[in-house]
HTML snippet that shows the backbone in 3Dmol.js (N, CA, C, O; Angstrom):
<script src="https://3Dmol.org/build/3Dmol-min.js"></script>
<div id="view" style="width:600px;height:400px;position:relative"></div>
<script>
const pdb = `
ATOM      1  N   UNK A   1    -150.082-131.741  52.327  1.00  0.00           N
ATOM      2  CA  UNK A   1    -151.306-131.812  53.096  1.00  0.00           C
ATOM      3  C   UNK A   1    -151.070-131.108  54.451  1.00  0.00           C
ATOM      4  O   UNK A   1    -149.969-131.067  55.001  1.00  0.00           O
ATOM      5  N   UNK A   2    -152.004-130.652  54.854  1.00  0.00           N
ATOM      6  CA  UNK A   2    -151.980-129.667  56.307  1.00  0.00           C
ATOM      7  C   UNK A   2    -153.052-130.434  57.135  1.00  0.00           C
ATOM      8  O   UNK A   2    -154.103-130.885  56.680  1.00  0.00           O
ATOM      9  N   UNK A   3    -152.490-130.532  58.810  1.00  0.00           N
ATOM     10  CA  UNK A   3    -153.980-130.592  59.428  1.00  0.00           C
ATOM     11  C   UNK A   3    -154.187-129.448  59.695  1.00  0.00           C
ATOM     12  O   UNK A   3    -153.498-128.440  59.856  1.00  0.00           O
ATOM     13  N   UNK A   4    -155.640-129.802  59.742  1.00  0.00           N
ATOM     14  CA  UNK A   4    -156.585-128.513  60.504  1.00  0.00           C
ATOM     15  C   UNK A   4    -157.631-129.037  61.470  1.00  0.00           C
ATOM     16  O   UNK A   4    -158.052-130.191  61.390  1.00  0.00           O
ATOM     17  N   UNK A   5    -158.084-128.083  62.476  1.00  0.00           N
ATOM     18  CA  UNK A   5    -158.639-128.773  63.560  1.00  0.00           C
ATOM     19  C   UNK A   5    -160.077-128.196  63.628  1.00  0.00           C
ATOM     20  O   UNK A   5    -159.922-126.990  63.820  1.00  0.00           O
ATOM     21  N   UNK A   6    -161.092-128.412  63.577  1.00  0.00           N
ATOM     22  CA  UNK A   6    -162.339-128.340  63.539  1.00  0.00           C
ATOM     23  C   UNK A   6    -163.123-128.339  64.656  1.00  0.00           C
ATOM     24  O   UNK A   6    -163.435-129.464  65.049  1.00  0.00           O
ATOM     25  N   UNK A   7    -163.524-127.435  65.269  1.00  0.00           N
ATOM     26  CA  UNK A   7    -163.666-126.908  66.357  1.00  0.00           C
ATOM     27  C   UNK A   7    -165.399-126.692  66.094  1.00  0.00           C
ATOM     28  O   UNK A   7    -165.843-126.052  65.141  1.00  0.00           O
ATOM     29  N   UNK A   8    -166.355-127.445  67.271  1.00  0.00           N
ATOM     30  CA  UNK A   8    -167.961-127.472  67.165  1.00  0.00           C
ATOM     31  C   UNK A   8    -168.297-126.824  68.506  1.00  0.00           C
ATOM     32  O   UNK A   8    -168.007-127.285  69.610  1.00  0.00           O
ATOM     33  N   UNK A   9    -169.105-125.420  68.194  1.00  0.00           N
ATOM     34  CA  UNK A   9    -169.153-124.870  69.549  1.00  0.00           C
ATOM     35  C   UNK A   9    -171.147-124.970  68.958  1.00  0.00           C
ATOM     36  O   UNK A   9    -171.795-125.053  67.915  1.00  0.00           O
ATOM     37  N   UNK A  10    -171.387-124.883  70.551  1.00  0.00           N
ATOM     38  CA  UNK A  10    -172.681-124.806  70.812  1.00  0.00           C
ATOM     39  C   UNK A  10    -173.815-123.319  70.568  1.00  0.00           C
ATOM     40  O   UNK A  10    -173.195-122.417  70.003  1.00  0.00           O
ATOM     41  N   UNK A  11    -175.029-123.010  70.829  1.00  0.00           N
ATOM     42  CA  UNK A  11    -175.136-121.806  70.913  1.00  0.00           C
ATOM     43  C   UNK A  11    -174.998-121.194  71.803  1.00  0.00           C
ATOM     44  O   UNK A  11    -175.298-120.006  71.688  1.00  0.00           O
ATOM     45  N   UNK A  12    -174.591-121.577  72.850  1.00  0.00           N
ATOM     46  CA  UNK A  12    -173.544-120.577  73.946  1.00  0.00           C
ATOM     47  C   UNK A  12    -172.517-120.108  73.730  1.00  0.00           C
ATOM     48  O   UNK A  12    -172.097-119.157  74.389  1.00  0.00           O
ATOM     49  N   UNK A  13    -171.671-120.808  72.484  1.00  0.00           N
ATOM     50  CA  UNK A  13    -169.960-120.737  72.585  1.00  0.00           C
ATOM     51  C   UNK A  13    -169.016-121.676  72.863  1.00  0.00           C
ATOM     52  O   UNK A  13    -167.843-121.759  72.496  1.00  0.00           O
ATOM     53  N   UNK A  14    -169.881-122.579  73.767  1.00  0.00           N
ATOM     54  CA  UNK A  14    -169.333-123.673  74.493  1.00  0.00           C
ATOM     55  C   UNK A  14    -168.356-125.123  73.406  1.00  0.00           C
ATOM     56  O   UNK A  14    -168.975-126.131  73.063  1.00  0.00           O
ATOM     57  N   UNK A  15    -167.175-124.967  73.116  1.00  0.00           N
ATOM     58  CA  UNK A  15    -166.551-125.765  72.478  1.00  0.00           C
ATOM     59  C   UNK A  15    -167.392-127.357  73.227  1.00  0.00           C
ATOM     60  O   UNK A  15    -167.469-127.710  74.404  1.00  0.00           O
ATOM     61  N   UNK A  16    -167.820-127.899  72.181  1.00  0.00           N
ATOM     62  CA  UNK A  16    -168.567-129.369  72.689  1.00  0.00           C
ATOM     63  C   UNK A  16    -167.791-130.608  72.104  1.00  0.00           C
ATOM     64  O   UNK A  16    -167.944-131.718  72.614  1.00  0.00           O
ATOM     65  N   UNK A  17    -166.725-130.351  70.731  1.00  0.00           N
ATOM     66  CA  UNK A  17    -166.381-131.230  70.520  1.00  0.00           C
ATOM     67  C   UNK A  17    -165.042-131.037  69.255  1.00  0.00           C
ATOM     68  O   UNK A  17    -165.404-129.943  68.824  1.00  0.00           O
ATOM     69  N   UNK A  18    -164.014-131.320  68.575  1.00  0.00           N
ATOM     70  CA  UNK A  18    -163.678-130.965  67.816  1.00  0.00           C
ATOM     71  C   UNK A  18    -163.034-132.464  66.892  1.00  0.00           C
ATOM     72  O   UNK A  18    -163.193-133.637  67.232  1.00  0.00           O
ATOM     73  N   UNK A  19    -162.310-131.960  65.695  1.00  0.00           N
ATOM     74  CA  UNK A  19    -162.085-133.429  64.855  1.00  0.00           C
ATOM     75  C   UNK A  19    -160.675-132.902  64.029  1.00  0.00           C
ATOM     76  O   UNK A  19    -160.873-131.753  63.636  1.00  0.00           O
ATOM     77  N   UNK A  20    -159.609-133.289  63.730  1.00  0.00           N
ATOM     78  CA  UNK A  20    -159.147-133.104  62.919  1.00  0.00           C
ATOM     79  C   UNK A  20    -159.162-133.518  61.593  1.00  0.00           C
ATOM     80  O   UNK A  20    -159.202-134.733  61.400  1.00  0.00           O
ATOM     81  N   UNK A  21    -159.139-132.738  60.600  1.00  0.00           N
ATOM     82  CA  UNK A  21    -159.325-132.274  59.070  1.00  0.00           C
ATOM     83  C   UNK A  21    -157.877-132.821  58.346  1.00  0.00           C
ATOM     84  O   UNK A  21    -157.072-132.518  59.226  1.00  0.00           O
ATOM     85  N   UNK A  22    -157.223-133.340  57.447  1.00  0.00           N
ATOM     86  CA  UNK A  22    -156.497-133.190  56.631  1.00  0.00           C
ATOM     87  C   UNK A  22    -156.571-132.561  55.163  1.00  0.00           C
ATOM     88  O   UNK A  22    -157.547-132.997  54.553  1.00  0.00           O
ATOM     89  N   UNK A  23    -156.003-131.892  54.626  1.00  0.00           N
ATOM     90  CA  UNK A  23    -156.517-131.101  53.589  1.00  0.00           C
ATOM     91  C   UNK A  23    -155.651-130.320  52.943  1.00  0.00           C
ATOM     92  O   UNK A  23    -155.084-129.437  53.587  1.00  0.00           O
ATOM     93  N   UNK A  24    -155.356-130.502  51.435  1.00  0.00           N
ATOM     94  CA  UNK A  24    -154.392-129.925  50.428  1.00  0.00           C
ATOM     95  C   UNK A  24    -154.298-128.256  50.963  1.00  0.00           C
ATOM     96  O   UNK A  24    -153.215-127.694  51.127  1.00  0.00           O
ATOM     97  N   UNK A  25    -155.661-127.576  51.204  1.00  0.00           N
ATOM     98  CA  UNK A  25    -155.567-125.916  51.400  1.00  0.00           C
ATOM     99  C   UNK A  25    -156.548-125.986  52.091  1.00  0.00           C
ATOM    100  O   UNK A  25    -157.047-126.972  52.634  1.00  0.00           O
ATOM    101  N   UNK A  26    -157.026-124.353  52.094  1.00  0.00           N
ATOM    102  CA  UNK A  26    -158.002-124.044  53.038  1.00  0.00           C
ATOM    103  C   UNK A  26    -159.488-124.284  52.827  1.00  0.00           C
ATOM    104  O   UNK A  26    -160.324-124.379  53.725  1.00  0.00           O
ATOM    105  N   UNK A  27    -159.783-124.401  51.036  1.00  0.00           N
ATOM    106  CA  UNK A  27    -160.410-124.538  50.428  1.00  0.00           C
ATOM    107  C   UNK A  27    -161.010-125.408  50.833  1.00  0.00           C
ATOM    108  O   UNK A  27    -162.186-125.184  51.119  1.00  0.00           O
ATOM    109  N   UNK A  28    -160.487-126.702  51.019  1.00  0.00           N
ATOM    110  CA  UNK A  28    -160.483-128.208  50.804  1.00  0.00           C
ATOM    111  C   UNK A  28    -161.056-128.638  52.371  1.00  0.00           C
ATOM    112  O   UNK A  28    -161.851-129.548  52.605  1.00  0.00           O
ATOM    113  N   UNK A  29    -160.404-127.697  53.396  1.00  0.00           N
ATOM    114  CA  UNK A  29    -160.590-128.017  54.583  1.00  0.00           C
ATOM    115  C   UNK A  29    -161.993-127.537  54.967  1.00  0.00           C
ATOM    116  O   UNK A  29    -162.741-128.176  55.707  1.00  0.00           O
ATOM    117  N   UNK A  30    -162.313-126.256  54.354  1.00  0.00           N
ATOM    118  CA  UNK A  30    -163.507-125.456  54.913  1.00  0.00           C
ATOM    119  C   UNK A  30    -164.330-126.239  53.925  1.00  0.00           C
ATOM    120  O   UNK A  30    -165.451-125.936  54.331  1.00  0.00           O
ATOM    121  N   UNK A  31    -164.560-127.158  52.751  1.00  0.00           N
ATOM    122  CA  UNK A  31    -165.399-128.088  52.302  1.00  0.00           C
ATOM    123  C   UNK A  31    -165.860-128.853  53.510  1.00  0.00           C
ATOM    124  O   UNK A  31    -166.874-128.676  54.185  1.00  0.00           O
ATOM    125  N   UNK A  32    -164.832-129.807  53.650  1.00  0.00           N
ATOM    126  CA  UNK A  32    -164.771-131.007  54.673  1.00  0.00           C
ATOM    127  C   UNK A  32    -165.618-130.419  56.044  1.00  0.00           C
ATOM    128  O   UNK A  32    -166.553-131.040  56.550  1.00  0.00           O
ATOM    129  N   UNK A  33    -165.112-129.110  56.543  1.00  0.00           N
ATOM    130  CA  UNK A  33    -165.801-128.876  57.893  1.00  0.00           C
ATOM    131  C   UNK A  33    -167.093-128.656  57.506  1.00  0.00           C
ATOM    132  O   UNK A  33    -167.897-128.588  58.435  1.00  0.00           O
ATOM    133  N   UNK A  34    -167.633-128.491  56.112  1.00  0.00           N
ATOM    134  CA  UNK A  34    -169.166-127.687  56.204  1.00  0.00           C
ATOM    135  C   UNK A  34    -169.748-128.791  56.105  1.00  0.00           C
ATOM    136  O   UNK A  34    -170.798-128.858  56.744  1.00  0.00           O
ATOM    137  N   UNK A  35    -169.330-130.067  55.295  1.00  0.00           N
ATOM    138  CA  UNK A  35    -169.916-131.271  55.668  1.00  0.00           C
ATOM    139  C   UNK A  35    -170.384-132.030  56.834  1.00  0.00           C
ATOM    140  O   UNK A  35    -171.546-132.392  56.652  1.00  0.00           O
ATOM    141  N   UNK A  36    -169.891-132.415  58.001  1.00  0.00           N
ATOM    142  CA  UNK A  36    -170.000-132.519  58.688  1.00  0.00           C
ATOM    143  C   UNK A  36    -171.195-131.663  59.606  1.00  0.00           C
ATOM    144  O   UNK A  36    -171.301-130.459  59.837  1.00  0.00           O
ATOM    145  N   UNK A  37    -172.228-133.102  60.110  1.00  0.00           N
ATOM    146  CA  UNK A  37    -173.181-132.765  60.108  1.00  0.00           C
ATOM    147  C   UNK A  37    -172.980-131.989  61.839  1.00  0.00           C
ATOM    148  O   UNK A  37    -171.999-132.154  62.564  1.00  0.00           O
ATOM    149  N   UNK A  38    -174.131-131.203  62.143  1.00  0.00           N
ATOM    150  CA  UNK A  38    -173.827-130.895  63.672  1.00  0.00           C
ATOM    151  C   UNK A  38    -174.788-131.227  64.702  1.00  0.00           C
ATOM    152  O   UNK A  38    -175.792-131.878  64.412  1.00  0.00           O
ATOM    153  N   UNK A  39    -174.502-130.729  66.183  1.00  0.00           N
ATOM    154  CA  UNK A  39    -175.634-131.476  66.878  1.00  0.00           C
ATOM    155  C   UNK A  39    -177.149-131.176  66.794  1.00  0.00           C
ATOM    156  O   UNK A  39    -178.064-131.999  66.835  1.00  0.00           O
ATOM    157  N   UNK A  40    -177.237-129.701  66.655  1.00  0.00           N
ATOM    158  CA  UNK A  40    -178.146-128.850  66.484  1.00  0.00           C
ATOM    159  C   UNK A  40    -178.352-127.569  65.651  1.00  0.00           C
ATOM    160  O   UNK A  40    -177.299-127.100  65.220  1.00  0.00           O
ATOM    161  N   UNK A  41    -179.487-126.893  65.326  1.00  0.00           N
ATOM    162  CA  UNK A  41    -179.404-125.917  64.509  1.00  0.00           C
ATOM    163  C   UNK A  41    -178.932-124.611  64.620  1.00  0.00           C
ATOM    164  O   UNK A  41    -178.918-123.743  63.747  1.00  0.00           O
ATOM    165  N   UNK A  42    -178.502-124.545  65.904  1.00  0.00           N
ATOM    166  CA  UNK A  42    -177.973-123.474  66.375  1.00  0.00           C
ATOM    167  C   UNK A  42    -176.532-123.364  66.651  1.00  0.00           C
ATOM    168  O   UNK A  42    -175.968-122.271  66.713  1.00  0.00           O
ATOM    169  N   UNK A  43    -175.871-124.607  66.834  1.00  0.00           N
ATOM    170  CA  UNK A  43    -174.529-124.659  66.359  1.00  0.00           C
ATOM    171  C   UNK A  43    -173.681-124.165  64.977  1.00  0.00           C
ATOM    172  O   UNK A  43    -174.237-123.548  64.068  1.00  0.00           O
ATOM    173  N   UNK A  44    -172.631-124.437  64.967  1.00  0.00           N
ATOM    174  CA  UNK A  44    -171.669-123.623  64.292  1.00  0.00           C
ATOM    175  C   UNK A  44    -170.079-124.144  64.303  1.00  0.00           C
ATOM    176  O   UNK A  44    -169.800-124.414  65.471  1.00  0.00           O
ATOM    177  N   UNK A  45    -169.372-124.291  63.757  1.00  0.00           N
ATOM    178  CA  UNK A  45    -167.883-124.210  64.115  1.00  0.00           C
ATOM    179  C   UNK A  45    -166.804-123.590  63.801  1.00  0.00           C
ATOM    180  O   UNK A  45    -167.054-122.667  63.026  1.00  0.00           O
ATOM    181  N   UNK A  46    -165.336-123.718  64.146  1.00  0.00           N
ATOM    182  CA  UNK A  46    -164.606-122.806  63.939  1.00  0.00           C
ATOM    183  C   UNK A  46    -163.340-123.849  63.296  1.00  0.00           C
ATOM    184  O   UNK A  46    -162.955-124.965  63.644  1.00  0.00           O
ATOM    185  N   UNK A  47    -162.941-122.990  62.286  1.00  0.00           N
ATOM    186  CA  UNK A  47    -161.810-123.970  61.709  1.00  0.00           C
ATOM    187  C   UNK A  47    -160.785-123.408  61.976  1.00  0.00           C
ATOM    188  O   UNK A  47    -160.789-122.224  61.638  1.00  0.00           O
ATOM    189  N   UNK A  48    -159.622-123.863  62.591  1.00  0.00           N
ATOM    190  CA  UNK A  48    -157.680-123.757  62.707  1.00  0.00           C
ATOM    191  C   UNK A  48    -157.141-124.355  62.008  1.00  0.00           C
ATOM    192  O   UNK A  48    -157.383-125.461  61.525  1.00  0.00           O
ATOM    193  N   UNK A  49    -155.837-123.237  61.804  1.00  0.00           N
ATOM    194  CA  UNK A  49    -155.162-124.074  61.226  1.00  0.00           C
ATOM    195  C   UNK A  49    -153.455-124.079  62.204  1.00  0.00           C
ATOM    196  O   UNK A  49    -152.352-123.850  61.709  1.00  0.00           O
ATOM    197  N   UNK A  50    -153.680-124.326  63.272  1.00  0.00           N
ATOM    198  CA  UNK A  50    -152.492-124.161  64.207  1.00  0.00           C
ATOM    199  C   UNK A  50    -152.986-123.017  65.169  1.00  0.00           C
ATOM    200  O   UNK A  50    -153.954-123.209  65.905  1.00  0.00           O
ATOM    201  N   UNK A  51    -152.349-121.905  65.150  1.00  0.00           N
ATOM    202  CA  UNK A  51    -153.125-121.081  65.881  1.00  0.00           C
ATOM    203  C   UNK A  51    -153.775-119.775  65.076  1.00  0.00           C
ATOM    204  O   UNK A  51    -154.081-118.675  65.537  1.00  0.00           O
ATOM    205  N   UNK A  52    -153.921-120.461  63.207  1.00  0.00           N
ATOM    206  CA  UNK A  52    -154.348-118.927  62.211  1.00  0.00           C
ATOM    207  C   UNK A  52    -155.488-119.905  62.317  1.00  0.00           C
ATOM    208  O   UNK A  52    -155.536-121.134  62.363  1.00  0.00           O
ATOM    209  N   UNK A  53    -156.483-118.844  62.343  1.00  0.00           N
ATOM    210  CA  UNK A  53    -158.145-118.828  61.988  1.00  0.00           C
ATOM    211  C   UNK A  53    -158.682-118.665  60.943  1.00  0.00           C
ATOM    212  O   UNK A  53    -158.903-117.577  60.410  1.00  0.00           O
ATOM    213  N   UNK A  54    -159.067-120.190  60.360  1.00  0.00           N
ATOM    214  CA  UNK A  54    -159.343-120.219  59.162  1.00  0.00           C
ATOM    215  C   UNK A  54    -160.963-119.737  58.531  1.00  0.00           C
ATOM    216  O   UNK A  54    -161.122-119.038  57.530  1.00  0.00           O
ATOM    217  N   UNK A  55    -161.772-120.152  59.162  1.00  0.00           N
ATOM    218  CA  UNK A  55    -163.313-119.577  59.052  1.00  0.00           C
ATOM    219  C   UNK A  55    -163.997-120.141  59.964  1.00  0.00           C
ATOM    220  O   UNK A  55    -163.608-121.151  60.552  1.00  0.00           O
ATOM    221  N   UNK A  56    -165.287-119.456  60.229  1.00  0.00           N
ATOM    222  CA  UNK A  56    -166.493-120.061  60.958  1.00  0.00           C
ATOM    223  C   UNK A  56    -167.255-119.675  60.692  1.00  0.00           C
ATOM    224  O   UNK A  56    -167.273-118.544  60.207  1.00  0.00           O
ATOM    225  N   UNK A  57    -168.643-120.637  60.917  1.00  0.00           N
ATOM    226  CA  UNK A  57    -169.770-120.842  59.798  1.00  0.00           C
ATOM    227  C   UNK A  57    -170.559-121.800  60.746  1.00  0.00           C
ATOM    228  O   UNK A  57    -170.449-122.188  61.909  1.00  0.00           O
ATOM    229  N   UNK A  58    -171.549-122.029  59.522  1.00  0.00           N
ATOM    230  CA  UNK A  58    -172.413-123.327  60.200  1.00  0.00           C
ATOM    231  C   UNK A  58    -172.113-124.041  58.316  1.00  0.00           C
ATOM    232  O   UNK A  58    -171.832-123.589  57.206  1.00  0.00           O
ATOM    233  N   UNK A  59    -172.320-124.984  58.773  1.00  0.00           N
ATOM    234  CA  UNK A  59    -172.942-126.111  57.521  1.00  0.00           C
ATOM    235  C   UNK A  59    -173.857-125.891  56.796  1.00  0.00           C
ATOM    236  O   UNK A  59    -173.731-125.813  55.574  1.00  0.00           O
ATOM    237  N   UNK A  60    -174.991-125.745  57.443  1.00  0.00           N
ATOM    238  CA  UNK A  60    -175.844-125.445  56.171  1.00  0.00           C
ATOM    239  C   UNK A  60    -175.865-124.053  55.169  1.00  0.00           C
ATOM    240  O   UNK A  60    -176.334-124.010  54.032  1.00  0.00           O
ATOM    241  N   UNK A  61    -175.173-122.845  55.975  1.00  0.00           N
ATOM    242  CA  UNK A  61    -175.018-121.998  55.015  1.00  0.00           C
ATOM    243  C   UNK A  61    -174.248-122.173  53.976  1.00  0.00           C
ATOM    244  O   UNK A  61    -173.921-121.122  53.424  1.00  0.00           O
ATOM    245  N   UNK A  62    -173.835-123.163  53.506  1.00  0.00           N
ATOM    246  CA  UNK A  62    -172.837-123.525  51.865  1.00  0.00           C
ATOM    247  C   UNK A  62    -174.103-123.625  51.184  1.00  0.00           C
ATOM    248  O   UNK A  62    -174.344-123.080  50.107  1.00  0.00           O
ATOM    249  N   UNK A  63    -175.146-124.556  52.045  1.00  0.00           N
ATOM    250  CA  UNK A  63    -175.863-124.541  51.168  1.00  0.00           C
ATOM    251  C   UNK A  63    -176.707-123.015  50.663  1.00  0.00           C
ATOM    252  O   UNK A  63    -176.677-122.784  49.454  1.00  0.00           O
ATOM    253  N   UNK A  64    -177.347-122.130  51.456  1.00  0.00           N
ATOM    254  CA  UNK A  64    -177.507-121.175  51.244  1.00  0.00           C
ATOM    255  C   UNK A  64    -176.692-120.750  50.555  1.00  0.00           C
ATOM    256  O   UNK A  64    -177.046-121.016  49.407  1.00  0.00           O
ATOM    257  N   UNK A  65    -175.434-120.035  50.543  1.00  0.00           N
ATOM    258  CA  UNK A  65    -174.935-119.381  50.047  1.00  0.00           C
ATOM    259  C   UNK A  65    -173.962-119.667  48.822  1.00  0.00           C
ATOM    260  O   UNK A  65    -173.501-118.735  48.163  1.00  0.00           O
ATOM    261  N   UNK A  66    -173.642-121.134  48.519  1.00  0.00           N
ATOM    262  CA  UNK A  66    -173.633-121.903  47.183  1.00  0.00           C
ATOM    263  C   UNK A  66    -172.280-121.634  47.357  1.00  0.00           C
ATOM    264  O   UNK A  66    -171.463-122.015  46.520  1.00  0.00           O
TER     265      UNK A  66
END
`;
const viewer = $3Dmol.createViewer("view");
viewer.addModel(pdb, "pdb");
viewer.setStyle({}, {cartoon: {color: "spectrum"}});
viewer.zoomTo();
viewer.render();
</script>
């Protein structure tokens, strides 16, 4: 298992809050972060995994994009 750190920036950019993730791969982790609901619709976050950059997104595009 790996942590990963889950990083919630605003639509400025503005890091507002973050959570750590535990998670077999990257797969597993970028599930978990898209879950997580956010403050607003214009937010977004960024997933680490130490200091490699795992993805960023918003949540609801999984759903869009399946």
């Amino acid at each position: 298992m790996t942590d990963y750190w889950c990083r919630f920036v605003d639509s400025r950019g503005r890091v507002y809050a973050s959570e750590k993730l535990v998670a077999r791969d990257d797969s597993e982790a970028i599930a978990k972060a898209r879950a997580i609901p956010l403050r607003s619709a214009g937010d977004s976050f960024e997933l680490w995994d130490g200091r490699r950059h795992v993805d960023v997104g918003h949540p609801r595009e999984a759903a869009r994009n399946g």
